[in-house]
matplotlib code that plots the C-alpha trace (Angstrom):
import matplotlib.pyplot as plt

x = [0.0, 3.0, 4.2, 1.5, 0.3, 4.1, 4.6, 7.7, 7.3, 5.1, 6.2, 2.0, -1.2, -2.4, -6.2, -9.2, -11.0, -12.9, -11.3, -11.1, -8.6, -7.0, -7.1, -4.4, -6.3, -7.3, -9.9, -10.4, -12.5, -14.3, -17.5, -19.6, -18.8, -20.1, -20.6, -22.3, -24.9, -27.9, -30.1, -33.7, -33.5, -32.1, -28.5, -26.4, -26.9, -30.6, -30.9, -34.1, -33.1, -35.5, -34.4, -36.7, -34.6, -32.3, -29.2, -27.8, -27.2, -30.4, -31.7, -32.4, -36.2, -35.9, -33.2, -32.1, -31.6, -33.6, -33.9, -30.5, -32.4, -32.4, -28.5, -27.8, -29.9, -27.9, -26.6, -22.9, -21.3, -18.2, -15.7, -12.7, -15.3, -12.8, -15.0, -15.6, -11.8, -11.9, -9.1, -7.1, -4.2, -4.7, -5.6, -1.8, -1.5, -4.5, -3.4, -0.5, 1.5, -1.6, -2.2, -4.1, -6.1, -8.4, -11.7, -12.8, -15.8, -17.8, -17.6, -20.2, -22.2, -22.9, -23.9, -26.9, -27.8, -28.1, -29.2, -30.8, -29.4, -31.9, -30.9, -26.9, -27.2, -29.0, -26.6, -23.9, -25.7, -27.5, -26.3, -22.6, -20.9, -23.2, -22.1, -19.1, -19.3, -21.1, -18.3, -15.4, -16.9, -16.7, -13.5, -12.3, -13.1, -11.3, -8.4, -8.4, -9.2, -5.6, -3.9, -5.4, -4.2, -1.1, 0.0, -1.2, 0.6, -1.8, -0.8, -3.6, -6.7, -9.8, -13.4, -16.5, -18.0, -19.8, -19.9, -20.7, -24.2, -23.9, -22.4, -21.3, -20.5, -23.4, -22.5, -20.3, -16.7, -16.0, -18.0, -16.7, -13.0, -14.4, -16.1, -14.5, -11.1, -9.2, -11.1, -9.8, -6.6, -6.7, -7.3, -4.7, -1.9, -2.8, -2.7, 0.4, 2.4, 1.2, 2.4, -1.1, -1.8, -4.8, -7.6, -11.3, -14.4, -16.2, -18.5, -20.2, -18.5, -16.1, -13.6, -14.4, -11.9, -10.3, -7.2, -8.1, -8.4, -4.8, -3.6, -5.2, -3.2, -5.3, -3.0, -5.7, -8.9, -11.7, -14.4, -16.5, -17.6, -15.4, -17.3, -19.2, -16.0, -14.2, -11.4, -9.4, -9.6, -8.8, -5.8, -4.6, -5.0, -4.2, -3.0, 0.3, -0.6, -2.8, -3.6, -6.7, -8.7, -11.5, -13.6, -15.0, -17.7, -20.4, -23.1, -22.4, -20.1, -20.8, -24.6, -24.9, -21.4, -20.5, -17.7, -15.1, -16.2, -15.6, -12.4, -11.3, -12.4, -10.4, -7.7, -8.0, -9.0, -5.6, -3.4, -4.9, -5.4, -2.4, 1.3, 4.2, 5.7, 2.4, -1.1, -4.1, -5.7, -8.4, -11.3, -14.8, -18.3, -19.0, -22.9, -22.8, -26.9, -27.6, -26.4, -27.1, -24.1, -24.3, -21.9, -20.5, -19.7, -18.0, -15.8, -14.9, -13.8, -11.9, -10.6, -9.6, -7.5, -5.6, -4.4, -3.2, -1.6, 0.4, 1.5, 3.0, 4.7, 6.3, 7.0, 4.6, 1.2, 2.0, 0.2, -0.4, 1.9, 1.1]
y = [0.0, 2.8, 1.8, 2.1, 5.5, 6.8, 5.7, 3.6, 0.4, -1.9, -5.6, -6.3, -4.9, -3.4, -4.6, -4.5, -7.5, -9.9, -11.7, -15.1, -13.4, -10.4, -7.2, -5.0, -2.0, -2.1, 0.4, 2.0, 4.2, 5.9, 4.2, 5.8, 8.1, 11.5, 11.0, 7.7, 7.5, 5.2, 2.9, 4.3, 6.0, 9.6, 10.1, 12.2, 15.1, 15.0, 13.7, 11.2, 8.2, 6.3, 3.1, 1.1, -1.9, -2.9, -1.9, -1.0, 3.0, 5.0, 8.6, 11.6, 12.2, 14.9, 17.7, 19.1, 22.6, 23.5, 27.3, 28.8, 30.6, 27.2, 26.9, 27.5, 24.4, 22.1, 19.2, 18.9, 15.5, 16.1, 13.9, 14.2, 11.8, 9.4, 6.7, 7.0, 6.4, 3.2, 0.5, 2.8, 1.6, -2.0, -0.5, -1.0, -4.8, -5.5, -4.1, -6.6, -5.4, -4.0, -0.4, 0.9, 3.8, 6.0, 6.9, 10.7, 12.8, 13.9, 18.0, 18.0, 15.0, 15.9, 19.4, 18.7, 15.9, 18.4, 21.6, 19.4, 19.6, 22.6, 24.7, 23.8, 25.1, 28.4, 28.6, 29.5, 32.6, 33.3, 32.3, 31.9, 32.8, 30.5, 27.6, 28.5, 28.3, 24.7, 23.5, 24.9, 22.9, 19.7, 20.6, 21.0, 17.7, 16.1, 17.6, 16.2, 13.1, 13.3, 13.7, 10.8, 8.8, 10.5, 9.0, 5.6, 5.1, 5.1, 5.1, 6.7, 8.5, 8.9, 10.1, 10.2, 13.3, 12.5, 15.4, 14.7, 14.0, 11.8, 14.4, 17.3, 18.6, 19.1, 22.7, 25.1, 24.5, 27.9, 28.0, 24.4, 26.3, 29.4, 26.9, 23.5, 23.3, 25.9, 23.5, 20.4, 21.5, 22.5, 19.0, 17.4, 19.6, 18.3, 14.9, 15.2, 16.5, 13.5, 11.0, 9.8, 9.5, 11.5, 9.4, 10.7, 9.1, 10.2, 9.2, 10.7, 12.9, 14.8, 15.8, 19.5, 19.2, 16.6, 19.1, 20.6, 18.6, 16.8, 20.4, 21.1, 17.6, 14.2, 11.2, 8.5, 9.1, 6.2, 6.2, 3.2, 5.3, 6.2, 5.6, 8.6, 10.7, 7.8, 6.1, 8.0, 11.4, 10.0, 8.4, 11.7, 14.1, 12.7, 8.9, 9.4, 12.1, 10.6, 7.1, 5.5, 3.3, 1.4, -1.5, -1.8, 0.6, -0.2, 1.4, 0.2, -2.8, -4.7, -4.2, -5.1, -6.3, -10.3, -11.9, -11.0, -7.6, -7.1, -9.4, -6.5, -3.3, -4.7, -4.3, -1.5, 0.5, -0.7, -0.2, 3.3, 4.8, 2.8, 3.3, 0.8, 2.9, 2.8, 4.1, 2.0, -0.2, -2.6, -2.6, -4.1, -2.8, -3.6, -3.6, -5.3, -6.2, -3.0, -2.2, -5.1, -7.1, -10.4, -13.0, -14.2, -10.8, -9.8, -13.4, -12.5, -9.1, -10.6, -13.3, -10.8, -8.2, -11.3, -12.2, -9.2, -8.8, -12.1, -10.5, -7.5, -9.6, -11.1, -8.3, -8.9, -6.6, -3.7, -0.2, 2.6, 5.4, 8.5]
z = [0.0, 0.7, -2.1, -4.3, -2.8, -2.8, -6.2, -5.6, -7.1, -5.6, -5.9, -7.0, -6.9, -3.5, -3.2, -0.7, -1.9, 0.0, 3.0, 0.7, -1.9, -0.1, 2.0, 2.4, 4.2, 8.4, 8.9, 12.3, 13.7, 16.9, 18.3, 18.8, 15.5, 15.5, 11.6, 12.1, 9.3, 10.7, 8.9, 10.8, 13.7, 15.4, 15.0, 17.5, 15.9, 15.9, 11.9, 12.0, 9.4, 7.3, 5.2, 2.5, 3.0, 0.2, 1.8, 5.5, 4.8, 5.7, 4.2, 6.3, 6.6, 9.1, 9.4, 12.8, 11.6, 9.3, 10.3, 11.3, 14.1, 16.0, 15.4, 19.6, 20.8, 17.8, 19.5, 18.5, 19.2, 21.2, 19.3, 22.3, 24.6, 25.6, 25.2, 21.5, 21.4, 23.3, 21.4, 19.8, 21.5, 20.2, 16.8, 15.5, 16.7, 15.1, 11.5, 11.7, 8.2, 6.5, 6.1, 9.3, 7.7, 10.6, 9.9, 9.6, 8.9, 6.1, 6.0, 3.1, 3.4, 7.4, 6.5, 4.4, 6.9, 8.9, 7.2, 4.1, 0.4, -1.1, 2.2, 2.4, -1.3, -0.8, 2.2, -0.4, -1.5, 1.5, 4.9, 4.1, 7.0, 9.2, 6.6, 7.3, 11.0, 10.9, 8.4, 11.1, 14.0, 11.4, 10.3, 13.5, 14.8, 11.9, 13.2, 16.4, 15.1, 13.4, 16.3, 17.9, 14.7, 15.1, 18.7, 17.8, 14.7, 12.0, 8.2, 6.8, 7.2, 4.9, 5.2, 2.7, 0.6, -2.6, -5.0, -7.9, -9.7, -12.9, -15.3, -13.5, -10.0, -7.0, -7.0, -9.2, -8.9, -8.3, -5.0, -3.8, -4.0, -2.4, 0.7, 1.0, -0.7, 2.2, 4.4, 2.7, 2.8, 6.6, 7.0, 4.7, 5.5, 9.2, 8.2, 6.3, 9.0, 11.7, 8.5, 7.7, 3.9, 2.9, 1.1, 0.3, -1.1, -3.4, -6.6, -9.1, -11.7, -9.8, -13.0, -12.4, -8.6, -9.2, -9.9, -6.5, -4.7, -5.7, -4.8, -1.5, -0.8, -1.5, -2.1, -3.1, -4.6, -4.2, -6.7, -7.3, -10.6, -13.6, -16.8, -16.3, -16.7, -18.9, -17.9, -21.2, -19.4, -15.7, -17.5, -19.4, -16.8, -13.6, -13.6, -11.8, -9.7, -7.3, -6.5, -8.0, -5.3, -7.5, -8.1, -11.9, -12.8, -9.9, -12.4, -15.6, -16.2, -12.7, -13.6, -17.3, -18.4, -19.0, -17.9, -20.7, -20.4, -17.1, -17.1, -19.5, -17.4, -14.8, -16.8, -18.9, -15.5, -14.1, -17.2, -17.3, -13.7, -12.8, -13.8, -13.3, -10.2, -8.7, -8.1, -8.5, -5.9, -6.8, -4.7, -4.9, -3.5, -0.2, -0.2, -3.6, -3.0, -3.2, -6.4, -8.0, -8.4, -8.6, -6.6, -10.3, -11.1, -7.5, -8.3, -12.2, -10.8, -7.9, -10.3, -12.9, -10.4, -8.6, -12.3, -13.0, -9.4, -10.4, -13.8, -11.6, -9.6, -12.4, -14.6, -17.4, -17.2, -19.3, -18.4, -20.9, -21.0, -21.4]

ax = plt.figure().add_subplot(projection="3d")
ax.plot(x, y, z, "-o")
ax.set_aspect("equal")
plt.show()
C-alpha cells in the first residue's frame, strides 16, 4: 500500500478484496462516531433516518436545523469523549502489516444531513458565513481526530464526501473552491504533518476538482464510478498524480457487463489509472446487494484483479503510457 500511494514500485497490486482473496487495508474508527450515518433511527446530531430496506445505509427524513435561528440548541457531538476512542491503543497490533487507515468525517455529506441539500445550497448565497461556521466545528473535529491517529501510529486516514451527480458537479466549482477546498486542505496539510496519507471518497462525476483537490493535498482518490468521466480522461490528466482506489464501474459494467467484459475493465481500469511505479488499488463494493451485483460478477472481478496482481509480480502486465 506505501508503495503504491508513494509511487515507488510496488512488488503487486495493492487490493481491498474480499477476505477469501485479499485485503491490504485495516480500517479503524471511533465508536460511537459522531458521523455515524444510521439505517432508521435519530442520529447524535438530531438527523431522523429512514431506510426502504435494500441496503444498511439509511436517508435523512428529518433535518435538525432546518432554520438557522435554531442553530444555539444544535446538539454537537463532542468527538474528544474518551469513550468514543476506546481501542485505539490496540488499533496497531490489530493491523499486523496491513495499512491501518483512521476513519474521519464527512464536512459536506454531514452538513446537508443536517441543514438538508436545497438549504446547504442556498446557504452558499445566502447564509454563508453561518455555513461557514457549521463547516469549522466539522473541520475541527477532523483535526483532532488526526492527532489521535497520530499518537497511535496510523498510516492513513480517509473520510467520505460524494460530490458529484452523474455528469457534473453538485454545486459550481468555483464555490466548492471558495467553501471546501481551504477546508480540505486544513485537514490534509494536518494529516500530512502527523504522517497519515490523505484518502477521500467520493463518486459521481467529480472531473471539475479533481485538480483541486490533488492540490489542497489528497494522495488516493476512491471512486466506485469512472465511466461517467471515462477512464481515457482519468488516465490523461491525472494517472500518476494521485492514487486511483477502484472497483470496476459499480453502475455500468458490474450491472450489465458479462464476464469477458468485465475481465477486461479490470484491466483496462488498471493499465490506465495505474502506472508501473504505482497508483491503482483494486477494490470491490462492499454492499454489492444494493447495487445489484451479482456474486458471479464480485468473483470475475476478484478473479480478474488477482491475475493481474500475479502479472506484476512477475513483470509482465503492461500499463499505458502517457
Amino acid at each position: 500500500m506505501l508503495k503504491t500511494v508513494g509511487f515507488k514500485n510496488p512488488p503487486g497490486l495493492a487490493m481491498t478484496l474480499p477476505e477469501e482473496y485479499r485485503n491490504d487495508i485495516f480500517f479503524w474508527g471511533p465508536n460511537p462516531s459522531p458521523d455515524k450515518r444510521c439505517s432508521k433511527g435519530t442520529d447524535e446530531w438530531g438527523a431522523v433516518w429512514d431506510n426502504i430496506g435494500v441496503c444498511s445505509l439509511g436517508e435523512v427524513k428529518k433535518f435538525p436545523l432546518l432554520d438557522w435561528a435554531d442553530f444555539p440548541k444544535l446538539h454537537i457531538p463532542d468527538v474528544t469523549e474518551k469513550r468514543r476512542w476506546t481501542g485505539i491503543e490496540q488499533a496497531r497490533e490489530k493491523a499486523g502489516d496491513r495499512f491501518l487507515c483512521g476513519n474521519g468525517f464527512s464536512i459536506y455529506e454531514r452538513l446537508h444531513f443536517i441543514r438538508s441539500l436545497e438549504n446547504t445550497w442556498i446557504d452558499i448565497y445566502e447564509n454563508p458565513e453561518k455555513l461557514c461556521e457549521l463547516m469549522d466545528i466539522l473541520t475541527d473535529m477532523n483535526l483532532y481526530a488526526i492527532r489521535q491517529y497520530k499518537e497511535n501510529q496510523f498510516d492513513g486516514y480517509m473520510f467520505c464526501d460524494d460530490w458529484g451527480l452523474q455528469n457534473s458537479l453538485m454545486i459550481s466549482p468555483d464555490h466548492w473552491r471558495q467553501f471546501w477546498k481551504p477546508r480540505y486542505k486544513r485537514i490534509y496539510d494536518a494529516a500530512h504533518k502527523a504522517g497519515l496519507v490523505t484518502i477521500l471518497h467520493s463518486c459521481g462525476y467529480i472531473a471539475d476538482i479533481l485538480e483541486d483537490l490533488i492540490d489542497a493535498g489528497l494522495d488516493v482518490i476512491q471512486m466506485d464510478q469512472q465511466m461517467n468521466m471515462g477512464l481515457d480522461l482519468l488516465h490523461e490528466r491525472f494517472a500518476g498524480r494521485i492514487t486511483f482506489w477502484c472497483p470496476v464501474d459499480i453502475q455500468a459494467v458490474m450491472v450489465y457487463g458479462n464476464e469477458r467484459t468485465i475481465r477486461a475493465y479490470c484491466r483496462e481500469m488498471t493499465s490506465k489509472l495505474g502506472t508501473s511505479q504505482g497508483g491503482f488499488i483494486a477494490r470491490y463494493y462492499a454492499s454489492p446487494q444494493s447495487v445489484g451485483h451479482t456474486p458471479q460478477a464480485i468473483r470475475v472481478m476478484c478473479e480478474e484483479f488477482m491475475e493481474i496482481h500475479g502479472e506484476i509480480e512477475n513483470g509482465t502486465f503492461q500499463y499505458i503510457e502517457k
